[in-house]
N, C-alpha and C positions, 0 to 999 in steps of 0.2 A: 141540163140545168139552165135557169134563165142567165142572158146576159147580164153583166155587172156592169158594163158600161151602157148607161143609159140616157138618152135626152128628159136634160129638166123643164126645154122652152118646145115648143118647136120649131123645125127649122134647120136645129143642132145638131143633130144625129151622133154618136159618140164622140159628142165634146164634154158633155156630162160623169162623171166618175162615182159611181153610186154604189160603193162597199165600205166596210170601214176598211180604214187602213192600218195596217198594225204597223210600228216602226219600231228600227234599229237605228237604238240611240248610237253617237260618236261619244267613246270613253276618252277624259284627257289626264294625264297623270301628271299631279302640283304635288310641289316639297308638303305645302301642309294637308296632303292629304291623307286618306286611310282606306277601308275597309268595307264600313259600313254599307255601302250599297248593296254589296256581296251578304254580310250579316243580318244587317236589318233588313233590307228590301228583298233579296231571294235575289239578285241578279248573279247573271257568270259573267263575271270582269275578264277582261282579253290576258291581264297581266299578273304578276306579283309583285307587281309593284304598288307605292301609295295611288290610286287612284281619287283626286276630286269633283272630277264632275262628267255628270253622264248629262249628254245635249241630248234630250228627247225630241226636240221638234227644230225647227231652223235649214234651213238648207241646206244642208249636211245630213240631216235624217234620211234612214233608206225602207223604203215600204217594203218588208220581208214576205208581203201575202198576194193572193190574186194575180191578173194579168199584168198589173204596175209592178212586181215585183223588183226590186232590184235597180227602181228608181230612186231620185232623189225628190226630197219635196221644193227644194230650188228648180230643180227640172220640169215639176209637175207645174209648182205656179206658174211657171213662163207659158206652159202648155196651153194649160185649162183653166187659165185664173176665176173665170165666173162662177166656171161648175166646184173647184175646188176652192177659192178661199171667198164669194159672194160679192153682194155690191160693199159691202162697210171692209170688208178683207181685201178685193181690189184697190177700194181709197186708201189706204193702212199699205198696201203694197207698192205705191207710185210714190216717186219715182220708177225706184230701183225692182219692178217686177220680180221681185223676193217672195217667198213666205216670212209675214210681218211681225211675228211673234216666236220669241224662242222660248224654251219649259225646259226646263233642269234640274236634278238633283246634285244639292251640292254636300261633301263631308270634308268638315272641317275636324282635323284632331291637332290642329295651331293654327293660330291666328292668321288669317288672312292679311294682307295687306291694307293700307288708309287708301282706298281710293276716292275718283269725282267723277264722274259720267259726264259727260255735258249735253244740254238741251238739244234739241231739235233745232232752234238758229244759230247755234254754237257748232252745231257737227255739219251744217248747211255747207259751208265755205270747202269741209272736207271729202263734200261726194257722199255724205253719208247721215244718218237717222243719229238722235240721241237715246239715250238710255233712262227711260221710267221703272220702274223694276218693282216687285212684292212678293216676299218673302211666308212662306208658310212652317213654320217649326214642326218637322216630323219627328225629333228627339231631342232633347235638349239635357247635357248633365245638370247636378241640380245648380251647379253655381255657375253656368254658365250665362253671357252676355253676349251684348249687340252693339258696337261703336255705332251710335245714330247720328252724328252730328258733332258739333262745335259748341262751346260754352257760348253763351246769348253773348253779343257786343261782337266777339272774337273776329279781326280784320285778317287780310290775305298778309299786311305787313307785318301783324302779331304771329303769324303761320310761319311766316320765311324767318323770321327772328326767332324763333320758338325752336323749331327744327337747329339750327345752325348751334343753338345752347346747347340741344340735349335735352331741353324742358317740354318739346311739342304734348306727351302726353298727361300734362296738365290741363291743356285745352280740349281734351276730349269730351264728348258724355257715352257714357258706360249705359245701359239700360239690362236687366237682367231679364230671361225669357225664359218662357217654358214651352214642353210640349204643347203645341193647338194654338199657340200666337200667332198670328201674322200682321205683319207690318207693311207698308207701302213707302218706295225708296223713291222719292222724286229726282229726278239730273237733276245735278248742282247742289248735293248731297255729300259732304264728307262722311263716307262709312266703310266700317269692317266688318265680316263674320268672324267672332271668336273661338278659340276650340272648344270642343264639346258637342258640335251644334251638326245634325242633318238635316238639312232643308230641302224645300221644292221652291224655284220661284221661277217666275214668268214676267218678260221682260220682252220691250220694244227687240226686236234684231238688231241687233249693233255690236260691234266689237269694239268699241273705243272706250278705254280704260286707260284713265291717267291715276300712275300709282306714285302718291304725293309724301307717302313714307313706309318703311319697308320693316322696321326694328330692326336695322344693320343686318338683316340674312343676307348671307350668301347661298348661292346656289350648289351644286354638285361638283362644280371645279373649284370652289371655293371663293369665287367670286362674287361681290355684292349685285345685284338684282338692279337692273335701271330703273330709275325713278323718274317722273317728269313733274318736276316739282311747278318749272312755270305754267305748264298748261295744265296742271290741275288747280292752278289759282285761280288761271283766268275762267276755268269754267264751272268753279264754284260760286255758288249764291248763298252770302253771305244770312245767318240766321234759318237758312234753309236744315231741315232734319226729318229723318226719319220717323214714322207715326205708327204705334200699335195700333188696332182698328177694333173695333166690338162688333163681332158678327150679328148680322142680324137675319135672320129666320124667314124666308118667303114665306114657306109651309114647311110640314112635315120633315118631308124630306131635303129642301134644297135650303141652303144658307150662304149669304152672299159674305164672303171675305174683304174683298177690298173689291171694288172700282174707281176706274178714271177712264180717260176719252182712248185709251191707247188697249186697255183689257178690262175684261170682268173675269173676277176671281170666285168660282165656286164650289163649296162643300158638297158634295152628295150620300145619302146615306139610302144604300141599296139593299133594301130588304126583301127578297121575293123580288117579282117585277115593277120596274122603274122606265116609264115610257121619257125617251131623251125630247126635251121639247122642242118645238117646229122653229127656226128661225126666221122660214119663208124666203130661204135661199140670201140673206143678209148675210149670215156668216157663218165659221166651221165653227167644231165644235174637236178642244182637245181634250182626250180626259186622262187621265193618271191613276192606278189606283196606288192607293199607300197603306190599302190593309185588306186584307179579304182575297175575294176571286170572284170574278163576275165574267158574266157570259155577252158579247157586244152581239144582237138580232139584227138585221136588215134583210127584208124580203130572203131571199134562197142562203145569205151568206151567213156564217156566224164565225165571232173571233174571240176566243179566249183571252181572257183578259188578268193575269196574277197581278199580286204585289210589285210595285217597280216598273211596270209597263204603260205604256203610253199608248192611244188612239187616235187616230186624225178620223172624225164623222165630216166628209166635207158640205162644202156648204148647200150643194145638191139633193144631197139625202134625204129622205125623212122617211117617221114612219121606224125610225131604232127603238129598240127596248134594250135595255140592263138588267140580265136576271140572274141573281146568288145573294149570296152576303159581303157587301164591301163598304167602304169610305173611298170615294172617288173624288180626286180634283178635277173640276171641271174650266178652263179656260175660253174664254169668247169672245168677241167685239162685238158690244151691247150699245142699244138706243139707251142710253143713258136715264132720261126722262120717261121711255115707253117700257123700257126692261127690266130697268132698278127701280130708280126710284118708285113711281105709281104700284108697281107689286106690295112696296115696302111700306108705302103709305095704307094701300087698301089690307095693308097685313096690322095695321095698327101702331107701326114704329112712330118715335118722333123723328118729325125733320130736322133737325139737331145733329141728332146720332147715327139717322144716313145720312148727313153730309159727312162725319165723320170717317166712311168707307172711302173717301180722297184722299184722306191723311191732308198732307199741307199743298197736294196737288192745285185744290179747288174747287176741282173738276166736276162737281155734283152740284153745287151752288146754282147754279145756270141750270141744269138739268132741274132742280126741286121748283123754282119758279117756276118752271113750264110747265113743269108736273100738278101743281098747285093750280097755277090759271086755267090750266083743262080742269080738276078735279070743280073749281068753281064755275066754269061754264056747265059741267055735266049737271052740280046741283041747281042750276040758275034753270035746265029743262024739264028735270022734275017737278 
């Protein structure tokens, strides 16, 4: 069989990584979690225990296929960062020579905690990246919700006073969701997932979670849960909330979820064969299915792909196809202006409602003007 490691420049000679990757997510078991990964997704959970979250991609994931077998993809970034996460997934990785992006399924059967992620100059001081986040609803009960945020006005001193009464969940906002939502969670973001809810989301790599209220749980030994109420204040931004997003449709098949500067979030609907498109060695490609079974192509390799399962296409690849019947999530680090927007434009959308794929980020704003002034230089040639 051909080799699988392969040069993408020359020069490189097996610096390049040119299969897909299939991975084994890390399972972590939380009080409110459950089941459903096992029920609704078809995955085999390690435990019997509540299960909430399975880490599909992050440096913790271990590639179970090919010669990388049995690596890590923290391992692999350090390795091979061009061949596997490109030039915009390099940028996204520096500092910290990480892979920049984590992908999760999460099950909530109670409530999550009130957390605050804090930005990227906020988590600076700590060695470490902040948390952007977006959320995609793979079930939703019918009455279930999303803490997105803080009543408009609401200050860090109306928080600390509010908590200390017993009234803090006054100050909430409740938003109710359903299946095929998603929402984009900016740092500096007071939010919770509520129970009822399995989601997928994809978020900057970071583990810094300031949990600013807990609804008095205690944990296993009976003990209340740590809170860090100051440092979720400070790295809340104050009117900042979470945002439903209105998909919008490239074509046929792909539909863009949310973007901002940190990921693009996308639907794929696999009917038959689905050629993955070229990023030109810019960045990887993860994809998720959350229904169906589809088959991942590349030259001599193929990987079976079910419900629940995750693929790393690194950024070297090209040349994949997807072929069965699935809905795929697909995650990437996108030229903003060259990959969203301008598709979306020449797809007929208003510019309005792709910027709205930011939520309260921004992050598309900048991208549509650029988008806009090429699309008027191209008309100004004709």
């Amino acid at each position: 069989t051909a080799s699988v490691l392969a040069p993408c420049r020359k020069g490189r000679p097996m610096e390049d990584i040119a299969y897909p990757l299939l991975l084994q997510p890390r399972y972590d078991e939380k009080l409110w979690g459950g089941r459903r990964l096992e029920t609704v997704l078809g995955k085999t959970l390690p435990t019997d225990a509540p299960v909430g979250e399975s880490l599909e991609s992050g440096d913790s994931a271990t590639v179970t296929n090919g010669p990388l077998a049995g690596q890590t993809l923290g391992e692999l970034a350090a390795r091979y960062p061009a061949a596997l996460l490109g030039r915009r997934g390099e940028r996204a990785s520096e500092p910290f020579r990480d892979f920049p992006l984590l992908v999760k399924f999460i099950d909530a059967t109670d409530i999550l905690s009130l957390q605050v992620h804090p930005d990227d100059d906020a988590a600076a001081p700590l060695g470490k990246r902040g948390k952007t986040e977006a959320w995609h609803i793979i079930h939703a009960d019918p009455d279930a919700t999303l803490i997105t945020g803080l009543r408009a006005g609401v200050t860090a001193q109306q928080v600390r006073e509010a908590i200390a009464q017993g009234t803090f969940e006054d100050l909430i906002l409740r938003e109710p969701v359903r299946t095929g939502d998603t929402l984009i969670v900016p740092a500096g973001t007071v939010h919770a997932i509520d129970a009822g809810i399995l989601l997928y989301e994809i978020q900057e790599n970071s583990d810094i979670t300031y949990r600013l209220y807990d609804w008095g749980r205690v944990d296993s030994q009976g003990r209340p849960r740590e809170v860090h109420v100051d440092d979720a204040l400070r790295a809340m931004v104050p009117g900042r909330r979470a945002v439903t997003t209105v998909p919008l449709a490239r074509d046929e098949r792909r539909t863009v979820l949310a973007a901002c500067r940190y990921f693009t979030l996308e639907r794929w609907s696999v009917q038959g064969d689905l050629p993955v498109p070229d990023t030109g060695g810019a960045s990887f490609w993860l994809l998720s299915t959350i229904a169906g079974e589809c088959a991942v192509r590349a030259g001599d390799a193929t990987v079976s792909l079910a419900a629940g399962q995750t693929v790393l296409l690194p950024a070297c690849l090209s040349g994949a196809t997807l072929t069965g019947e699935a809905t795929v999530l697909a995650g990437w680090i996108a030229d903003l202006a060259h990959d969203v927007v301008g598709p979306l434009l020449d797809a007929g959308h208003d510019p309005e409602q792709i910027g709205l794929l930011g939520g309260a980020t921004g992050d598309l704003l900048g991208a549509l003007a650029l988008a806009q002034r090429e699309r008027a230089r191209r008309r100004g040639r004709t």
